[in-house]
C-alpha angles and dihedrals in degrees: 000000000000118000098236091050104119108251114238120199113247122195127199135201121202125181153108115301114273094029096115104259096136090050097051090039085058100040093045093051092045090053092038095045085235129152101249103214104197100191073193097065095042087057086048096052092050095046084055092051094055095047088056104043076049100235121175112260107242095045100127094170093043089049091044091048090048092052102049088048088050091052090041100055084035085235095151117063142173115213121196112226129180093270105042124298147325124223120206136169119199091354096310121108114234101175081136115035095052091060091064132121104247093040090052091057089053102042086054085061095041093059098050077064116095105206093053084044081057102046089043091050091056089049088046090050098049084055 
């Protein structure tokens, strides 16, 4: 970073799962006017475009590749509204459709792969 780079404030919540992190990340960045980055959400977005682009599970490379053309193209956003935060991929907002079941269980796969982990760091940073 450049040292004349204005410095943001960045906030981290770290805890077991079901303690309410999600609930007090959104509620601070809403009062505070801040960009609330989930990395959550960004794993989830992937694991849904690569259900839907239909790619083999346990594809590391083909996930990896996938992630890296999603954060390329800035296909996957996070948009700030007035109550927490929308998530769209390729324009559509998929805020829904990525806390599913079935999308949870793949994006816990797609974030043990490096090279998603990479791509999605570069996204989380821009932000």
């Amino acid at each position: 970073m450049s040292s004349t780079a204005p410095r943001r404030p960045v906030i981290a919540l770290d805890g077991p799962a079901g303690a309410g992190k999600s609930t007090v990340a959104k509620r601070v960045a809403v009062a505070l006017g801040f960009v609330l980055v989930d990395t959550r959400a960004l794993y989830r977005t992937v694991a849904l475009a690569a259900a839907r682009a239909d790619l083999p599970r346990g594809d590391e490379d083909a996930a990896g590749a996938l992630a890296e053309r999603l954060v390329e193209r800035g296909a996957i956003r996070l948009v700030p509204t007035a109550t927490g935060l929308r998530v769209e991929l390729d324009g559509e907002d998929v805020s829904r459709a990525i806390r599913s079941p079935e999308n949870s269980l793949g994006a816990s796969r797609v974030s043990a792969i490096g090279r998603v982990r990479a791509a999605l760091l570069d996204l989380q940073r821009a932000y």
